[in-house]
Structure formats: C-alpha cells, structure tokens
FIKEDREN-810947 format. One line per 10 residues: their letters; for each residue x, y, z of C-alpha. Coordinates in steps of 0.05 Angstrom, whole numbers, plus 5000, padded with zeros to 4 digits. Example, Ala and Ser with C-alpha at 12.3 -4.5 7.8 and 13.67 -1.06 7.14 Angstrom:
as> 5246/4910/5156; 5273/4979/5143
This chain:
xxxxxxxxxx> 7589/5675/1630; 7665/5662/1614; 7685/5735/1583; 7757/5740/1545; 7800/5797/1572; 7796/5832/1513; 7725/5846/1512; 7682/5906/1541; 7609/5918/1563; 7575/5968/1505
xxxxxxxxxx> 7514/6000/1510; 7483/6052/1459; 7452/6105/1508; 7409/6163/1479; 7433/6227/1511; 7422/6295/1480; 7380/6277/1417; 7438/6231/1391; 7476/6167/1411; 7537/6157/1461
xxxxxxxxxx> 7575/6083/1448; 7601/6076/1517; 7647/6007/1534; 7664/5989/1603; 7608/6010/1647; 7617/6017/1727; 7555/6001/1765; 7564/6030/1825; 7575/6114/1806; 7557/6111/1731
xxxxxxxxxx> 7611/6132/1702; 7618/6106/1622; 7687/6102/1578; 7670/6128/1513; 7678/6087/1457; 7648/6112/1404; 7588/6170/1381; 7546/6181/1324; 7525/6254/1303; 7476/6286/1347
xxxxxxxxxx> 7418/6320/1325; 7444/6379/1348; 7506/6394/1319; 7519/6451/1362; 7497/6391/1420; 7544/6393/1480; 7545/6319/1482; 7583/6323/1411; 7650/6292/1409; 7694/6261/1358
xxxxxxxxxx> 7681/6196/1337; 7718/6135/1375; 7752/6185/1426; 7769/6155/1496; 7749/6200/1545; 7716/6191/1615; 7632/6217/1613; 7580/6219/1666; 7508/6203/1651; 7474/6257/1702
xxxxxxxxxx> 7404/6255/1668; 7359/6199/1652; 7377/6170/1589; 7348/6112/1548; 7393/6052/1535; 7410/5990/1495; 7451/5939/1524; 7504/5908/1468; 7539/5847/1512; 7607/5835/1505
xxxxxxxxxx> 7633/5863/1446; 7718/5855/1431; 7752/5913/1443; 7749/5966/1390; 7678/5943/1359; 7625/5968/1395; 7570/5962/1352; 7503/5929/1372; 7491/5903/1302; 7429/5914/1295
xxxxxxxxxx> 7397/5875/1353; 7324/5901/1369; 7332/5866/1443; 7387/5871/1493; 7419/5798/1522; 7433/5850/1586; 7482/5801/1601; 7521/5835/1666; 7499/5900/1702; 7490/5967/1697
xxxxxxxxxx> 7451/6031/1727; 7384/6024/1730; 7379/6086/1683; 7414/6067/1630; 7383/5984/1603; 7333/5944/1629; 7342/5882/1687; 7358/5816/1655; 7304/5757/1657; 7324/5696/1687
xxxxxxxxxx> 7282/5640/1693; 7270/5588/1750; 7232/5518/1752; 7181/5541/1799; 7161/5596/1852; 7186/5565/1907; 7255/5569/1869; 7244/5642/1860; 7224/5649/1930; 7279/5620/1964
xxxxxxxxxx> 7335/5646/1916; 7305/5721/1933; 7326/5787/1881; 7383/5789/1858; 7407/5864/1846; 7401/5870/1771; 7357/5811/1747; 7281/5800/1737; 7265/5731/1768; 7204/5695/1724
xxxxxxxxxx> 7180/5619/1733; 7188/5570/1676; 7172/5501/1688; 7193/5498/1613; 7132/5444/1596; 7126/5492/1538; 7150/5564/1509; 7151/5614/1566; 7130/5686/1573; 7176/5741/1539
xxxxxxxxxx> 7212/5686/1510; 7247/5742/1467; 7271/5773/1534; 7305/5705/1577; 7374/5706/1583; 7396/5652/1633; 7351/5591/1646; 7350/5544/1703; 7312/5484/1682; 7273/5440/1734
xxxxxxxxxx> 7312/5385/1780; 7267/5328/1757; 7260/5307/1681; 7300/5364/1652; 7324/5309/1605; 7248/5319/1586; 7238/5385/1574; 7299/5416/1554; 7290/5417/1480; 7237/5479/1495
xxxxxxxxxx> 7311/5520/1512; 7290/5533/1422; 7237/5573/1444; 7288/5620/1478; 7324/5656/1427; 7370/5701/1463; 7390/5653/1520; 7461/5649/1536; 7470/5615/1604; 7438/5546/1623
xxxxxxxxxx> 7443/5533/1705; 7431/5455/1721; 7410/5433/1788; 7442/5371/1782; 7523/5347/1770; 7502/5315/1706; 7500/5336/1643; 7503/5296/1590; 7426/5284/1564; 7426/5364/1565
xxxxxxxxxx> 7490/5393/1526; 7475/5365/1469; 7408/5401/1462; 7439/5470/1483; 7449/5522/1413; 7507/5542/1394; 7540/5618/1438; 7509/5584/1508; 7543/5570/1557; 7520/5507/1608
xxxxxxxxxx> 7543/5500/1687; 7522/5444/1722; 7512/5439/1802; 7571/5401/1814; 7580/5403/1894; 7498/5411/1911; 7490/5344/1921; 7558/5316/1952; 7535/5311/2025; 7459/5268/2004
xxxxxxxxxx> 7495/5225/1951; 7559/5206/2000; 7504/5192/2051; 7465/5147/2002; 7526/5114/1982; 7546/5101/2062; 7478/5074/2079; 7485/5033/2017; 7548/5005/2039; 7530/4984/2106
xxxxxxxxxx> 7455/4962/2083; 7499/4909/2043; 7548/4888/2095; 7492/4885/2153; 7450/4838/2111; 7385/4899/2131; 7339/4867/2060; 7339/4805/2098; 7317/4832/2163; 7260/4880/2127
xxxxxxxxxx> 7233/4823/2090; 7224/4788/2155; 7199/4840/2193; 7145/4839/2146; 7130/4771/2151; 7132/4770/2227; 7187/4737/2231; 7257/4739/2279; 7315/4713/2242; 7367/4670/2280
xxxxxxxxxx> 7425/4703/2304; 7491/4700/2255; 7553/4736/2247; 7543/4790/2189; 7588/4836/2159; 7623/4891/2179; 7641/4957/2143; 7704/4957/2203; 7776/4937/2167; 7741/4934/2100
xxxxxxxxxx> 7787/4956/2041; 7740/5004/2005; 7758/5028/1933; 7733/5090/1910; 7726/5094/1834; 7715/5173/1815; 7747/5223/1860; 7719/5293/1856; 7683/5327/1898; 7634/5277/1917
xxxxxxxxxx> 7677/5223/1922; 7717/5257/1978; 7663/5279/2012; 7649/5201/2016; 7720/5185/2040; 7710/5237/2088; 7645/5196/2118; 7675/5125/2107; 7743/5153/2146; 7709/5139/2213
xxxxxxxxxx> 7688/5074/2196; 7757/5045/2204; 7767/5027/2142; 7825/5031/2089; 7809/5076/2024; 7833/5082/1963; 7820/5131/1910; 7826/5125/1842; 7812/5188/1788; 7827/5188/1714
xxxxxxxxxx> 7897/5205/1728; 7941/5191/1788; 7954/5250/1824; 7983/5267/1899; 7931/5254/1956; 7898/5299/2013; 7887/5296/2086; 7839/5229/2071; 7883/5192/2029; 7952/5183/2015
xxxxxxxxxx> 7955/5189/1937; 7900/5177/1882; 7922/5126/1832; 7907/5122/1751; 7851/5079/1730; 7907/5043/1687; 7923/5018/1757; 7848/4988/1765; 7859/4908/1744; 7914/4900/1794
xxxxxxxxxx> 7882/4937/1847; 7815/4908/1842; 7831/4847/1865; 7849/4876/1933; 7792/4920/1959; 7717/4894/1992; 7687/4944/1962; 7681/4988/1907; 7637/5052/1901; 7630/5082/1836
xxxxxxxxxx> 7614/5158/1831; 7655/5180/1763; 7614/5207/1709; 7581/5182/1651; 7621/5203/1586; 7654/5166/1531; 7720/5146/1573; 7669/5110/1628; 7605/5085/1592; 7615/5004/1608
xxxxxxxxxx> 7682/5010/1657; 7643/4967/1694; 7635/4906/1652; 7662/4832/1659; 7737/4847/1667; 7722/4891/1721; 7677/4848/1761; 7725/4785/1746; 7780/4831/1771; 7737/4839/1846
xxxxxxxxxx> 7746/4786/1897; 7683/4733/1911; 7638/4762/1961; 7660/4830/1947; 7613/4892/1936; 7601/4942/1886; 7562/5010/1900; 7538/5048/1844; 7513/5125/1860; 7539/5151/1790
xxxxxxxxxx> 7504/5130/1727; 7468/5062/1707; 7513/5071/1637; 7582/5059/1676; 7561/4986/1688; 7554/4935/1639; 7491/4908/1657; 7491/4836/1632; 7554/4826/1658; 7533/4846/1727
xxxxxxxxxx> 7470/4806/1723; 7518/4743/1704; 7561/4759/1771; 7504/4766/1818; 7472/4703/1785; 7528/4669/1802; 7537/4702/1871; 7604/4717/1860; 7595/4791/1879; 7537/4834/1917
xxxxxxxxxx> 7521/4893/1888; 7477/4961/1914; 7456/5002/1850; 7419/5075/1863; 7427/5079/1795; 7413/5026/1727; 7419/5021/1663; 7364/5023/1638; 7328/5071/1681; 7276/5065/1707
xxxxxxxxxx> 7279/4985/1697; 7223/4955/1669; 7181/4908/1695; 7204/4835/1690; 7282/4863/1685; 7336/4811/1708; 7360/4860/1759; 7294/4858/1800; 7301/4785/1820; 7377/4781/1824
xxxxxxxxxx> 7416/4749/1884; 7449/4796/1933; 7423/4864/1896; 7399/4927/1931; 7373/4982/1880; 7336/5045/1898; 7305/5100/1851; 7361/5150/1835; 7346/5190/1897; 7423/5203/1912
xxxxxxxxxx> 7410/5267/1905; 7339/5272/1935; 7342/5284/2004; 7339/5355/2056; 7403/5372/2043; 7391/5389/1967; 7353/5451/1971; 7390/5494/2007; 7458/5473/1976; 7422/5491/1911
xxxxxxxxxx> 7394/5549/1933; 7462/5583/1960; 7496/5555/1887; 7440/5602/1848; 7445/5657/1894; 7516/5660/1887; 7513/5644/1801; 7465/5693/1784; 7488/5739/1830; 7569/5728/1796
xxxxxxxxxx> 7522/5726/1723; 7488/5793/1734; 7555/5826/1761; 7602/5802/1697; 7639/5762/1743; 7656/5687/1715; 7620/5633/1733; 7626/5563/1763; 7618/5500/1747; 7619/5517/1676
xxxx> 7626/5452/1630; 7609/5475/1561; 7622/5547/1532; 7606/5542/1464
C-alpha cells in the first residue's frame, strides 16, 4: 500500500470505560502516540487526558480495538466505519489480523503465516466468505481476466496482488481507493526460456523434423540455420527482456535493445535505443523478439511497416501480447514467406478454429505458456511472501502499477 508521509496509523482502543485515539502504533513493545481522547466514563478515570494532547501511553492491559487505516495527520477519526481495513500491523491486543485471500490452498500452503494476516482461499468463482472482512486479494494465475469482476463482492478491499506481469484486462475492473501490483519479475527466467527455445526451434527448422518423425520419416541432410552471428533485436527491455539478453549472450550473437526511450546500456549491451530509432534499425537485425507490453503506445507496433521494415527470411518472436502485432499484416508476410514468425502469444486468443494463422508458412505458435513452466511457483511464492509480509508491516509495496 503506497502511504503519503503525512499520514499515521489510528486506532480507537477502549481502555478504562472510554476511548484513547492513538496514531502511530509500534508493533513490536506497544507503545501508542496519543492523538486524540473522548471523555471517559469515569471522569475521575486515570486514563483521562485532554483532548488532542501528544503524549507517549502504554497499553499494559487488554484492551479492545478498532483499526482506522491511514488517516492524514491531525484527523484521526474512524468515521464511523463498523469494520476495520487493518491495513498494516499492530499488537495482537489491540485489532484483529487482516484477511487476505489466495487462489487456492496450495497457495496458502506454500506462502505459510505471515505475522499479522489471516490467510483464507478464494478461487473468486463467486462472492467469498467474510467478504465484509478481505482486505488484499490475490486472484488466481489462470483466467483472472474471468473472474475478477467478483473483486464487487469485496467491499473493503484495498490491495489487488497479480500473479502475472500483465495487467491490463484487470485495472480497469478494480474500484476506485485500491491499489493493484502486478508480478512483474515472477516469470522472467520461463518466458526468456520460451522465447530462446522459440528462437532456435525457428532457426533449426525442429517443426519439420517433428512432423517427420511422426510420419517415420528421415529427412535428407541440409544446412539449417544457426542462432551463431545472428543480429537479434530485442523490442521491450525490462526485466524480462534482459533476462533474455542475458541467455542469448552465449549464443554468440549481437543484441540490441530497444525500450520506449533510449537510455545508457548495462553489462549485456552497450546502450538501449528509442523506438523512434525502430524503421532504420529493423532492417539490420535476423531477429526480433517482442516482450513490451500491451498498452495504448504498443497495441499494433507490429503491423505492415514494421514487418516491411525486417529483412526477407528474417524472424519475429512474440512472448508479449497477441495485441502488439497486427495480425493480417503478419498473416500477409508469412503468406508471402517473406518473414518466419514464432508467436506464444495471438491476437485473438485462443485462435479459433479455421484461423489463417493455423495453416500459415513458416509459423510456430504455442498456447501462452511463457509463463507456465517450474520455475513459476516458487518465484511467485517468494514475491507474496515478501508483499504481504511488506503489506501487513506498512512498508510500501512493489510492483505497484495503479494506486487509485
């Protein structure tokens, strides 16, 4: 949860027959900063004290809480909110754990407790237990897109946590006040893979030798290609495009990596260039592998001008999202064999039956399963551990990429 600097934790704890305001709460000793206090019972009561007085209290004695959020500095008021969003933490004696919900018990198992949350199952196929009482929801890997609109059936939930980099059939679902982080980094290592046996799947010609090996047949020896001295292009450099360069690197090859914006380079290239640099680039690289995501700025980058711009022969990788490419105009370039192309991704998705993409020349496509491989769960795992650990301790989060 992305918290401003001026803003405090507030809790109304019942102490003494009245009602301490406290701001600021320290989990570890229990010590509260007084904000504010209403009359006590009692007005002889100990516990009385002038009304929005700083001073430092200790709650000794078991005492009966409600938790406020984040409230700006100098209003500590609860306003009138029967339930808690026990967003953060606090002693155990003073507000209840937070609910957090995960796609499945095997989720819950693996992530383990976290020290001040209440781990619950939601597939979210429909409104979940204590729906009054969820504060952070993790929705399931597969189909999210499918089920998210239940999130409505969660009133007081103010952190979404994706298990996959993208995002954009899910934002625009999300009420207004929550916040959305996606798992950007959880699936670099499987989708560079993908994208590297993709590459070399091409280049090696291995469709041709499958289809024969199911027909019983030994092709005649040829020369194929050869990922060696190939000038690869990679179109989207982030965190899973490096961790591609980083696997292409031994290949011998010569990359180049272009982001939104040019920008100086790393250890595994020299410099990223501008996409404004793309048309006179293009028609100098083998192959191009596309792993920028799908927003307004990239929906059809990939159409005719782009493929025109690539050399015959050349071959184009797509592990990010069927929308970058322009469809018919790919399906016009591998009709034409002009270019090969290796898609783990289409537009539209899943492609019907009888779509021009199933029969075209030179075309690998697999399922989407960039992403789907061994390596995912425990990446994901150690990124929810870490989140909803950093969530129930007020610290920020990552990977945030709306905070509304």
């Amino acid at each position: 949860m992305v918290r401003a600097a001026d803003e405090v934790e507030v809790w109304v704890v019942e102490v003494g027959g009245g009602e301490l305001v406290v701001e600021d709460v320290d989990p570890v000793v229990g010590e509260l900063r007084l904000g504010a206090v209403t009359e006590p019972d009692d007005p002889g009561s100990p516990e009385q004290a002038p009304r929005n007085r700083a001073a430092a209290v200790t709650i000794t004695a078991p005492a009966r809480g409600r938790w406020c959020g984040r409230r700006p500095r100098g209003i500590p008021h609860c306003a009138g909110r029967d339930r808690p969003p026990a967003v953060g933490h606090a002693p155990t004696s003073v507000g209840p754990m937070t609910l957090v919900t995960l796609p499945g018990q095997e989720w819950a198992d693996a992530v383990g407790p976290v020290p001040g949350l209440e781990l619950a199952v939601w597939d979210m196929a429909g409104p979940p237990e204590r729906a009054d009482e969820v504060r952070a929801v993790v929705p399931p890997y597969m189909g999210a897109s499918r089920v998210i609109h239940n999130i409505t059936t969660v009133p007081g939930v103010e952190l979404v946590q994706l298990l996959t980099a993208g995002y954009e059939e899910v934002q625009h679902v999300l009420p207004e006040g929550v916040a959305l982080a996606n798992a950007a980094g959880v699936h670099d290592a499987s989708t560079a893979e993908l994208a590297v046996a993709l590459v070399l799947a091409s280049l090696r010609d291995l469709p041709d030798f499958f289809a024969a090996q199911q027909e019983g047949r030994w092709l005649p020896g040829s020369i194929h290609g050869a990922l060696a001295d190939k000038r690869v292009l990679i179109l989207g450099y982030g965190s899973i495009g490096r961790a591609l360069a980083a696997r292409l690197a031994p290949f011998e090859v010569q990359l180049t990596a272009v982001a939104s914006r040019a920008r100086a380079g790393d250890d595994l290239v020299p410099s990223v260039h501008g996409v404004d640099e793309l048309p006179e680039m293009l028609p100098r690289h083998d192959v191009v592998v596309v792993v920028v995501p799908l927003g307004p700025a990239t929906r059809g980058m990939v159409d005719d001008a782009f493929l025109a711009a690539m050399p015959d022969g050349s071959l184009l990788v797509n592990v990010a999202r069927g929308g970058v490419v322009d469809t018919e105009a790919l399906v016009r370039h591998l009709s034409a064999g002009r270019v090969r192309a290796a898609l783990d991704v289409t537009d539209p998705e899943p492609l019907p039956d009888g779509h021009p993409l199933w029969s075209a020349p030179g075309l690998i496509v697999t399922p989407h399963v960039g992403g789907a491989s061994t390596a995912f769960m425990p990446r994901a795992v150690r990124l929810l551990q870490e989140q909803l650990g950093a969530y129930a301790a007020g610290r920020p989060l990552r990977n945030i990429v709306t905070a509304r």
